[in-house]
Structure formats: structure tokens, C-alpha cells
N, CA, C and O atoms as CSV, one atom per row, in Angstrom:
chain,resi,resn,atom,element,x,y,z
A,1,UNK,N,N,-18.524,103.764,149.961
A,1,UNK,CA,C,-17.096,103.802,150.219
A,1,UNK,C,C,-16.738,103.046,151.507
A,1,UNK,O,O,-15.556,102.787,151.733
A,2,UNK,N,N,-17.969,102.580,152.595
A,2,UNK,CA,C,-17.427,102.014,153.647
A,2,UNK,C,C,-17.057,100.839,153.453
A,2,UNK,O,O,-16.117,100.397,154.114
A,3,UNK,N,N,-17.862,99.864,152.275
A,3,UNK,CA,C,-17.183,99.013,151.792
A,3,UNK,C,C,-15.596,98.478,151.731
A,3,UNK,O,O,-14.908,97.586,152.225
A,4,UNK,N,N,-15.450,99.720,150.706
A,4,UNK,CA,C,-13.864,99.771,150.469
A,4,UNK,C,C,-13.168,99.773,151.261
A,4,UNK,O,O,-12.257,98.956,151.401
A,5,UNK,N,N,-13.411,100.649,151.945
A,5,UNK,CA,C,-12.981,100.543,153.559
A,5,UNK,C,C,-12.583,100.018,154.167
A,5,UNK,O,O,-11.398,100.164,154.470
A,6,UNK,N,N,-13.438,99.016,154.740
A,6,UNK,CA,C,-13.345,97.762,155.340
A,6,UNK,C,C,-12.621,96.811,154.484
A,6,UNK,O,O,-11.723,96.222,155.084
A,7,UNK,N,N,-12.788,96.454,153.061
A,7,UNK,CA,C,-12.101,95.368,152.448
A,7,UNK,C,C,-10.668,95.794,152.548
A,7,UNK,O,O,-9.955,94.798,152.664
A,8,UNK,N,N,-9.946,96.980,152.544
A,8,UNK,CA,C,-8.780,97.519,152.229
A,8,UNK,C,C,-8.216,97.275,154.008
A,8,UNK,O,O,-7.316,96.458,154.202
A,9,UNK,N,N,-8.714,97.906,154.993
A,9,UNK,CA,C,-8.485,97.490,156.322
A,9,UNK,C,C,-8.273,95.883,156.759
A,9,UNK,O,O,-7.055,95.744,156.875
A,10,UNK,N,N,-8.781,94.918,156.980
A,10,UNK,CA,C,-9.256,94.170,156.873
A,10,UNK,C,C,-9.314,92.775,156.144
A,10,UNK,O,O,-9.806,91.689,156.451
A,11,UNK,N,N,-8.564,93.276,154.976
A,11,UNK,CA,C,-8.158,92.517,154.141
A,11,UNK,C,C,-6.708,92.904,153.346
A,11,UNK,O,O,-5.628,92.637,153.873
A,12,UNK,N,N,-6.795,93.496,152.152
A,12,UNK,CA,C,-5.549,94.095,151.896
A,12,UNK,C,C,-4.527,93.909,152.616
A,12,UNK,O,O,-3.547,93.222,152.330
A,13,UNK,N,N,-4.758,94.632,153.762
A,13,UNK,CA,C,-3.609,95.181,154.716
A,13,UNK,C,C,-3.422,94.175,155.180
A,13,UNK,O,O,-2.345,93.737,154.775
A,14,UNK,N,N,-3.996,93.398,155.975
A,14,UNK,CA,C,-3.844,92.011,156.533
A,14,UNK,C,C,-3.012,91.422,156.252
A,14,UNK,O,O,-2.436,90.785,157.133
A,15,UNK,N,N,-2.405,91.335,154.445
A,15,UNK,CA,C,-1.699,90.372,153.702
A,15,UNK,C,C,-0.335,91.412,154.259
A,15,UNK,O,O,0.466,90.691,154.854
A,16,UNK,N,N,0.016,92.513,154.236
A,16,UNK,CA,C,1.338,92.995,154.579
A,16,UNK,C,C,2.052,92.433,155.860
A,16,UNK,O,O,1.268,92.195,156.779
A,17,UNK,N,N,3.050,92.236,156.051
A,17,UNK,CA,C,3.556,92.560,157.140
A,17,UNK,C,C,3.533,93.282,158.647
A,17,UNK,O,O,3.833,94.445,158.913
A,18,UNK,N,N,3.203,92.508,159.308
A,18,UNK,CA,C,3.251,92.787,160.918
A,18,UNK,C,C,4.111,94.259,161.040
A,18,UNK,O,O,3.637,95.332,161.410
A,19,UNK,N,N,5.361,94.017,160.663
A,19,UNK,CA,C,6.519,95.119,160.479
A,19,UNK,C,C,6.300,96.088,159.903
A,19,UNK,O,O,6.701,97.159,160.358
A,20,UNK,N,N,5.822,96.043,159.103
A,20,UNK,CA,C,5.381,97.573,158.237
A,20,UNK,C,C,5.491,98.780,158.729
A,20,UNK,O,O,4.337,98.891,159.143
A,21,UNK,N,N,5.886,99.550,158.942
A,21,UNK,CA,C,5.639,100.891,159.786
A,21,UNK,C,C,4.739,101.641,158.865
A,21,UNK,O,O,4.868,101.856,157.660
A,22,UNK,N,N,3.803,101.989,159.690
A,22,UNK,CA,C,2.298,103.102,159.152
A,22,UNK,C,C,2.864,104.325,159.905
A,22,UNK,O,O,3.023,104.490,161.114
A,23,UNK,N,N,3.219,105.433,158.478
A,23,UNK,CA,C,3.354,106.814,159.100
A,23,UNK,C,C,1.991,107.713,158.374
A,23,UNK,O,O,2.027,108.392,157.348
A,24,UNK,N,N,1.125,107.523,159.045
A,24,UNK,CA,C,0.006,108.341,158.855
A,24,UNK,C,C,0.746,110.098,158.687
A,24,UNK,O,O,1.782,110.484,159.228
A,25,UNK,N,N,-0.326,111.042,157.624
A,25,UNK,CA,C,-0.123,112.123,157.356
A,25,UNK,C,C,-0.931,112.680,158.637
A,25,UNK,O,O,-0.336,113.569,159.246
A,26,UNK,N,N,-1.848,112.403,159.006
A,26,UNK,CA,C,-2.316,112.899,160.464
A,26,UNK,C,C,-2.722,111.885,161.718
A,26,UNK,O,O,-2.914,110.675,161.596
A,27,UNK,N,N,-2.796,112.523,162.746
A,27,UNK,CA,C,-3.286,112.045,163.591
A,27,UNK,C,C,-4.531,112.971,164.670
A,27,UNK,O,O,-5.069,114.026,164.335
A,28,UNK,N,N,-4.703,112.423,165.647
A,28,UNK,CA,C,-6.186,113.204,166.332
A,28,UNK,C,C,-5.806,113.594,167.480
A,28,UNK,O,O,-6.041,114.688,167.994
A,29,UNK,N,N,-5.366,112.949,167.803
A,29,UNK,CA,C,-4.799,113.082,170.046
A,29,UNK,C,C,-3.263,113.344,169.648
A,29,UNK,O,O,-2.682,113.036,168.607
A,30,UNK,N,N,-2.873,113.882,170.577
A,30,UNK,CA,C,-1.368,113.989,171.007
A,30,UNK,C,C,-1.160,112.874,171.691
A,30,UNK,O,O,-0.038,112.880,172.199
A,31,UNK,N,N,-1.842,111.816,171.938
A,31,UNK,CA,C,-1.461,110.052,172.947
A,31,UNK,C,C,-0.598,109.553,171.719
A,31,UNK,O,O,0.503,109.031,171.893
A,32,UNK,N,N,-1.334,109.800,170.068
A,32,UNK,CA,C,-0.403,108.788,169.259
A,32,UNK,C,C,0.914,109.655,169.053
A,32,UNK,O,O,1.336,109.161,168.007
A,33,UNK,N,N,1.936,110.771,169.454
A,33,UNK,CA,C,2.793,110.697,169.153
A,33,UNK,C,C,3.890,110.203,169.974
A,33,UNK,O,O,3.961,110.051,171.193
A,34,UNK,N,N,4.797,109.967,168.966
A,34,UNK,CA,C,6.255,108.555,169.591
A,34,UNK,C,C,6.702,109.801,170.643
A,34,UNK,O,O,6.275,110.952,170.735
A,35,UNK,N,N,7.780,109.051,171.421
A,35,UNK,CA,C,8.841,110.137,172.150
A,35,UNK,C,C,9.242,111.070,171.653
A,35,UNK,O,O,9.146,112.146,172.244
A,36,UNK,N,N,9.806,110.989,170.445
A,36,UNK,CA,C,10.218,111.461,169.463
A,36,UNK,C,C,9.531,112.760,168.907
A,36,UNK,O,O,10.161,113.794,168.685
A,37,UNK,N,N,8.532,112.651,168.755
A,37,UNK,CA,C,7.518,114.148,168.335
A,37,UNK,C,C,6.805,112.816,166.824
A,37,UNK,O,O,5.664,113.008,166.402
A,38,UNK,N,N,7.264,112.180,166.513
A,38,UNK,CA,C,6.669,111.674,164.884
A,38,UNK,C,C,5.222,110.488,165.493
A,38,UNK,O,O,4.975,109.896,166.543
A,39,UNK,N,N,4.667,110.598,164.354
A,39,UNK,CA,C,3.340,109.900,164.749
A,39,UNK,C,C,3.994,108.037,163.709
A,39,UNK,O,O,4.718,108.139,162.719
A,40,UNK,N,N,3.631,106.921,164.127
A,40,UNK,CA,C,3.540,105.909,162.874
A,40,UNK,C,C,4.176,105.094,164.421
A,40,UNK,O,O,4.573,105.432,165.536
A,41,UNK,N,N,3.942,103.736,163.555
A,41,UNK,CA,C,3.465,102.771,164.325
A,41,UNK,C,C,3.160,101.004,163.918
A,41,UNK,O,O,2.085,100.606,163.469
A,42,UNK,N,N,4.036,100.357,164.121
A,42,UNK,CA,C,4.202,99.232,163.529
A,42,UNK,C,C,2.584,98.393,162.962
A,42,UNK,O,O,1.641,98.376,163.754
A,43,UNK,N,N,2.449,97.800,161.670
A,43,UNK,CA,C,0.886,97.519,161.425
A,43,UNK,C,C,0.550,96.542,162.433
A,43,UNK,O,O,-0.542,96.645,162.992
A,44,UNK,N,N,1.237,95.730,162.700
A,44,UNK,CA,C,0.693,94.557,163.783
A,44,UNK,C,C,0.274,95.514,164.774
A,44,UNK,O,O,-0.944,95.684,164.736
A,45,UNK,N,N,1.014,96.361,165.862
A,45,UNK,CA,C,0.662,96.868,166.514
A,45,UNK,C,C,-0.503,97.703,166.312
A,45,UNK,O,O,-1.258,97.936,167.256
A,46,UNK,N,N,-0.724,98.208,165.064
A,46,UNK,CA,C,-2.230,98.977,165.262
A,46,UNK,C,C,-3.243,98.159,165.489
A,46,UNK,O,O,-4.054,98.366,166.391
A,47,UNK,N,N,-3.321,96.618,164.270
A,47,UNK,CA,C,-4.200,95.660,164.210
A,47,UNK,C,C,-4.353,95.291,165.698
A,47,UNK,O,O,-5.558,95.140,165.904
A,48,UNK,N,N,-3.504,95.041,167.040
A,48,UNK,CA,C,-3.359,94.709,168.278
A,48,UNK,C,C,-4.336,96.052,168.926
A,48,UNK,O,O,-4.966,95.557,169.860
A,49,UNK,N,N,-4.519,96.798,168.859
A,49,UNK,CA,C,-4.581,98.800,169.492
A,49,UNK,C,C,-5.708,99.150,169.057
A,49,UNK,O,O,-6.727,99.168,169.747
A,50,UNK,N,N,-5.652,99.419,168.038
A,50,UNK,CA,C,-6.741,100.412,166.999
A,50,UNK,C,C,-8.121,99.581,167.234
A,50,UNK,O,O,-8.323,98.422,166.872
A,51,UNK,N,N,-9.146,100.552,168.016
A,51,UNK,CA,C,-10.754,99.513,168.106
A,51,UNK,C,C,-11.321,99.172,166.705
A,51,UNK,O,O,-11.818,98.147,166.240
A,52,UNK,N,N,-11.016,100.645,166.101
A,52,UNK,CA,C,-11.392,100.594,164.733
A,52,UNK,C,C,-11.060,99.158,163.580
A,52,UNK,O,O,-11.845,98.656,162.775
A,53,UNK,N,N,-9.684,98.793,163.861
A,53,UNK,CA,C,-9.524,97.379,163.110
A,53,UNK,C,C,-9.979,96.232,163.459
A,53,UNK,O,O,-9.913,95.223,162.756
A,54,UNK,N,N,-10.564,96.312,164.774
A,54,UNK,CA,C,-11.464,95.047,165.507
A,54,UNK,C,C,-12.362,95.016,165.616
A,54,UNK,O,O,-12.681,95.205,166.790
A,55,UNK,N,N,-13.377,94.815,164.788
A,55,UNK,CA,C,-15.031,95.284,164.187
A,55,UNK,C,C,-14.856,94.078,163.580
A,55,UNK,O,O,-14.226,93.944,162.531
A,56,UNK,N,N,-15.556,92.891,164.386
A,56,UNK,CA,C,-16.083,91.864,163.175
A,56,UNK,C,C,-17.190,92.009,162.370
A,56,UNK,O,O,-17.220,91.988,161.139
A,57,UNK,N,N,-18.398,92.205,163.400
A,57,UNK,CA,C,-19.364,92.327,162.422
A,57,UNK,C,C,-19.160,93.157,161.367
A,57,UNK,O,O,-18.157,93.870,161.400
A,58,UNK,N,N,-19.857,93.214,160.486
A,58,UNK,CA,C,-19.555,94.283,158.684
A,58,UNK,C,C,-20.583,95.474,159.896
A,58,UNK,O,O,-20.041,96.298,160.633
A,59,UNK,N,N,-22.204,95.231,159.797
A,59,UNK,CA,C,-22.754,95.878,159.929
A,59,UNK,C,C,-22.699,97.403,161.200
A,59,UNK,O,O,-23.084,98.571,161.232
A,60,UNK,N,N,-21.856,96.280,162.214
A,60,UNK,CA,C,-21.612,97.509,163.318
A,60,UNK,C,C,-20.399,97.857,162.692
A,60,UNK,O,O,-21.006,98.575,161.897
A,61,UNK,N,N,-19.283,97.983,162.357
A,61,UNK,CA,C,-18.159,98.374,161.032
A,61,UNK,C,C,-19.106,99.761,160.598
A,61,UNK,O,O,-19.218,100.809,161.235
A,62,UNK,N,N,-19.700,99.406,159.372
A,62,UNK,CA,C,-21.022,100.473,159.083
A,62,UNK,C,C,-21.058,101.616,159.737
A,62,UNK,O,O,-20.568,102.715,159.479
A,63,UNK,N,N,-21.915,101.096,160.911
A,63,UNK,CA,C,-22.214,102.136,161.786
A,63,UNK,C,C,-21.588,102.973,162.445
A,63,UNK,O,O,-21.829,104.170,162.601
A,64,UNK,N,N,-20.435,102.088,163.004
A,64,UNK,CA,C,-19.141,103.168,163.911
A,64,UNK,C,C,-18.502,104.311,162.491
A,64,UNK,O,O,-18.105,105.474,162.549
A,65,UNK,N,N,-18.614,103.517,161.500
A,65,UNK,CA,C,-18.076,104.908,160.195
A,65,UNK,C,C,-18.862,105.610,159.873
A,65,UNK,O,O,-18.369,106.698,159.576
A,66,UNK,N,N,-20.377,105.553,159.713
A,66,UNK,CA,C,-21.049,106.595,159.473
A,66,UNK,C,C,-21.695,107.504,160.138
A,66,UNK,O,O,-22.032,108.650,159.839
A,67,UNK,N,N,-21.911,106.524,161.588
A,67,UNK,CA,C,-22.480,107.255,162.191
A,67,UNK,C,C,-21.715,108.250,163.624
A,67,UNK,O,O,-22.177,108.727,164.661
A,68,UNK,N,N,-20.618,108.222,163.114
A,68,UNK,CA,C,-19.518,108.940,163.959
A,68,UNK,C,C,-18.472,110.218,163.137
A,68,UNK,O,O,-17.496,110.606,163.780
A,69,UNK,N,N,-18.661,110.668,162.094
A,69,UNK,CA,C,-18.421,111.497,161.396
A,69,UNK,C,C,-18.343,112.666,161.781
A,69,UNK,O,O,-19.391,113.190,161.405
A,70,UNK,N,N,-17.787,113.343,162.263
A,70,UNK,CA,C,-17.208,114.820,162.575
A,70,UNK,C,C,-17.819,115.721,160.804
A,70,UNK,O,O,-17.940,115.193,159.699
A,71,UNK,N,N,-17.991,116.696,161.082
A,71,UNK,CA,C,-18.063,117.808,159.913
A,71,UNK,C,C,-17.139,117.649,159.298
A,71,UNK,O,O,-16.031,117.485,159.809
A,72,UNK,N,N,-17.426,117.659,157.678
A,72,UNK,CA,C,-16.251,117.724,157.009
A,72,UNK,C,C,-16.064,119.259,156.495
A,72,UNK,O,O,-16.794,120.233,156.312
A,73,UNK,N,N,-14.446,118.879,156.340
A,73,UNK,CA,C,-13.932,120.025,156.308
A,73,UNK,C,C,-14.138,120.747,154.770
A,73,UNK,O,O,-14.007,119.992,153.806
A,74,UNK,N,N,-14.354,121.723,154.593
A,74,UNK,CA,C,-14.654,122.519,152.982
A,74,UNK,C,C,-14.166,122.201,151.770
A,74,UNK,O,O,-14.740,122.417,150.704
A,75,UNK,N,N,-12.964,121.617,151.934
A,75,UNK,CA,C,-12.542,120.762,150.696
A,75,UNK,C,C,-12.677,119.600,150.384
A,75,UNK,O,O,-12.688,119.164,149.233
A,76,UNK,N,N,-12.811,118.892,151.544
A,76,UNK,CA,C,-12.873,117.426,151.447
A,76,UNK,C,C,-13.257,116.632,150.122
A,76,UNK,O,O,-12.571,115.708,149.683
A,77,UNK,N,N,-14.268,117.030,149.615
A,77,UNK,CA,C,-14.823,116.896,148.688
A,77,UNK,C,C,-13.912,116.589,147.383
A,77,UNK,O,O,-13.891,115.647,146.590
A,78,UNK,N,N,-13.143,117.832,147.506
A,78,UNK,CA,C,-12.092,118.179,146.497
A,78,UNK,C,C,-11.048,116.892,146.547
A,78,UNK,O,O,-10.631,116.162,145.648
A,79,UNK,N,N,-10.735,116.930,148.356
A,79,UNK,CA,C,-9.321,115.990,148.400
A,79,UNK,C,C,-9.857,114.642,148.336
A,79,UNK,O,O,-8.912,113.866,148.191
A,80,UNK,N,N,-11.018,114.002,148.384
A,80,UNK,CA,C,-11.374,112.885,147.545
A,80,UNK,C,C,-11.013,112.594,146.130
A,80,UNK,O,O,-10.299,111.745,145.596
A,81,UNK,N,N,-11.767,113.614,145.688
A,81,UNK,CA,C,-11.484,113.250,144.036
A,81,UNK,C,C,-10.035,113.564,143.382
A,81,UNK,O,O,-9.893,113.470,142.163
A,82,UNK,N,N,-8.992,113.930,144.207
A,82,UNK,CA,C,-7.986,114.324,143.999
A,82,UNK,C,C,-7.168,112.795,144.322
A,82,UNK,O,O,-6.588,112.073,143.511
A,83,UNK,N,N,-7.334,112.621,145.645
A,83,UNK,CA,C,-7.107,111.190,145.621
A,83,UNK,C,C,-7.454,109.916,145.096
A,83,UNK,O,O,-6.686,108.961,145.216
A,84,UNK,N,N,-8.632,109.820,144.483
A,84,UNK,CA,C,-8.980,109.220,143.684
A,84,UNK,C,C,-8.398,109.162,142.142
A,84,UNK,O,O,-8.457,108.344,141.224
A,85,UNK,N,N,-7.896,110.263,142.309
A,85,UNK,CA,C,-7.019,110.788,140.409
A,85,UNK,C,C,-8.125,111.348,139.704
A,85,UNK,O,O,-7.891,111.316,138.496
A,86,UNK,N,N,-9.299,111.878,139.986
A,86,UNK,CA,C,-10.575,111.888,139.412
A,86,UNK,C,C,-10.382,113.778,138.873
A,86,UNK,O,O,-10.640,114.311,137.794
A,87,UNK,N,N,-9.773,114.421,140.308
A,87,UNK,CA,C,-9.101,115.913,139.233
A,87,UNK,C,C,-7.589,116.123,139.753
A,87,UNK,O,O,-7.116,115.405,140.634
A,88,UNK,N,N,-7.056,116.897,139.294
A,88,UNK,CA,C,-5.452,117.091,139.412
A,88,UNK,C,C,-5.364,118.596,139.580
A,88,UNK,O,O,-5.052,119.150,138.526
A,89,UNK,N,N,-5.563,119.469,140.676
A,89,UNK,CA,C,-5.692,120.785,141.307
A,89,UNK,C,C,-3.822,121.082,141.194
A,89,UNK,O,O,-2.868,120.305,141.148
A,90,UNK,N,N,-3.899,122.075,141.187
A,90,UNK,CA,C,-2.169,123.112,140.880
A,90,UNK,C,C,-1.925,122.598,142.303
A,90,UNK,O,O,-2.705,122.182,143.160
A,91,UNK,N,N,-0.798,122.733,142.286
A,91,UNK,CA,C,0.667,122.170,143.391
A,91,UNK,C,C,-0.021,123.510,144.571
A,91,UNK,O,O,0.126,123.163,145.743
A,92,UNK,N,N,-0.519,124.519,144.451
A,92,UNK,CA,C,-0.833,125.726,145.418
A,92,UNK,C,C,-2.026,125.055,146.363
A,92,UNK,O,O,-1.934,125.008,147.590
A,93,UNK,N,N,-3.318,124.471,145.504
A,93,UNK,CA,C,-4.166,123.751,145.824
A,93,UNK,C,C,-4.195,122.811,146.464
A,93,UNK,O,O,-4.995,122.584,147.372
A,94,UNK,N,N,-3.290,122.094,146.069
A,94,UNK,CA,C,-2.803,120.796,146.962
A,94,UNK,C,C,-2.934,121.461,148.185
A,94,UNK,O,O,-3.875,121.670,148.950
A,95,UNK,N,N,-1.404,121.819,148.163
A,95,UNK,CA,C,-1.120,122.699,149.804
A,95,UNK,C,C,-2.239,122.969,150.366
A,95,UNK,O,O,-2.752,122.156,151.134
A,96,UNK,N,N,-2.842,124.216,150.069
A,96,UNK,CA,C,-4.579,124.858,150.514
A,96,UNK,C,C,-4.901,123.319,151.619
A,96,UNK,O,O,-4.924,123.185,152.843
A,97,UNK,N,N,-5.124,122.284,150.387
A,97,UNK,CA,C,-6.565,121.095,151.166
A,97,UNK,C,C,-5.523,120.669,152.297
A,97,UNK,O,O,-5.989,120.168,153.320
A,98,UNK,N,N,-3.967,120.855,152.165
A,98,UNK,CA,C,-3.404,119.623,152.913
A,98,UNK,C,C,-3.271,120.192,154.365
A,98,UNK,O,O,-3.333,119.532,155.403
A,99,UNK,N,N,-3.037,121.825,154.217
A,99,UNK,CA,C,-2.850,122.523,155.442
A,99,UNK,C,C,-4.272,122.841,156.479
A,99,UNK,O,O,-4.259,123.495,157.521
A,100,UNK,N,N,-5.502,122.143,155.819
A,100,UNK,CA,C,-6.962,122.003,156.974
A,100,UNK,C,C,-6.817,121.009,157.969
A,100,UNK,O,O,-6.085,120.024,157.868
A,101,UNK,N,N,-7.465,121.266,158.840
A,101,UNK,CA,C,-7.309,120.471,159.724
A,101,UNK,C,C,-7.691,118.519,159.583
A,101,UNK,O,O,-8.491,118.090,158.751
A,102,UNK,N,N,-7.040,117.742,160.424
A,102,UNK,CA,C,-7.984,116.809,160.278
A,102,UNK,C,C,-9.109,116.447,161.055
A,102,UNK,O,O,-9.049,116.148,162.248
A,103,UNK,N,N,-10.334,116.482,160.234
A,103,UNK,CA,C,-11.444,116.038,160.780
A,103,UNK,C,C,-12.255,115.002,160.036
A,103,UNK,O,O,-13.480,114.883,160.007
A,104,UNK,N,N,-11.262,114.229,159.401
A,104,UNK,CA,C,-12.324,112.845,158.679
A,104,UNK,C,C,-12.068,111.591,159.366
A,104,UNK,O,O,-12.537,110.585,158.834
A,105,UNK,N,N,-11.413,111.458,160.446
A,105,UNK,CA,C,-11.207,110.682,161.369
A,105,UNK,C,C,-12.533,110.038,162.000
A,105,UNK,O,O,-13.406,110.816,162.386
A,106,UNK,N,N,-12.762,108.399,162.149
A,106,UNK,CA,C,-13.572,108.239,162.884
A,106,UNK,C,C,-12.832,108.058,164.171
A,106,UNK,O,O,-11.615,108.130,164.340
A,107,UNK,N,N,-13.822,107.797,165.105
A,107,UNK,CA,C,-13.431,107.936,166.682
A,107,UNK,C,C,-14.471,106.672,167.358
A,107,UNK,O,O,-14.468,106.453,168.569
């Protein structure tokens, strides 16, 4: 999946717009929120910010994602394949995975 990853970062995204506003469903630090209390953040500006999008090499890319992994959280599992479309859990379930914390963040 780090693959994907990277091609979707990296590439994909690349082709959008500078302008774009990215309103992430979470964030990690209280540094990324606006004045405002809301987290999101123009894409140019992350591509400019974010260390994570400035990884040329593939292989150190790799490494900073795998080998920096926090515990995942008990569902995770679940909210993969959910996002993937792979199962479709009741509207209660949803909620459940969405209200854990985030910890799939690399750093």
C-alpha cells in the first residue's frame, strides 16, 4: 500500500490545483489548526510544508512510512476495508471506527 501512497501523493495530487483546499478529517498537533478552530490548508501550501510530500527518494519514502507507525488502532483494519468498499458496516459502525482516535498518521 506504500506504493499507492506515494503514486497518489506525488503524483495524482500533483495534477490538482495549487488552490485546492485539503480539509483533512483529522489532524495530530494542535500547530495545524487555522485561527479559526478548523484544520485544512491550501494543497500548494502543504506540498511547500509537509516533510512528508518532500521525499524524493521512493526508498527513504518506504521507510519514513513503515518504519514510523504508531499502534494501530482496533478497527483500523475494519476502516480500511470499509474504505476500500471491500465491506459496508451499519451507519452505528461507521460512527464506532470514526469516533477512535487518530493514530495512523506518519510523523
Amino acid at each position: 500500500m506504500v506504493g499507492d501512497l506515494r503514486e497518489t501523493l506525488y503524483k495524482r495530487y500533483k495534477e490538482l490545483s495549487d488552490e485546492l483546499v485539503v480539509l483533512p478529517a483529522h489532524y495530530m498537533t494542535n500547530d495545524e489548526l487555522n485561527e479559526d478552530g478548523s484544520v485544512g490548508k491550501k494543497l500548494g501550501e502543504l506540498y511547500q510544508d509537509n516533510h512528508g510530500l518532500n521525499v524524493d527518494d521512493e526508498q527513504e519514502f518506504r521507510r519514513m512510512v513503515t518504519e514510523n507507525l504508531p499502534p494501530q488502532p482496533n478497527a483500523y483494519q475494519e476502516i480500511r476495508e470499509t474504505n476500500m468498499g471491500k465491506i459496508s458496516p451499519e451507519t452505528e459502525k461507521k460512527r464506532e471506527m470514526e469516533i477512535g482516535p487518530n493514530r495512523c498518521a506518519v510523523k
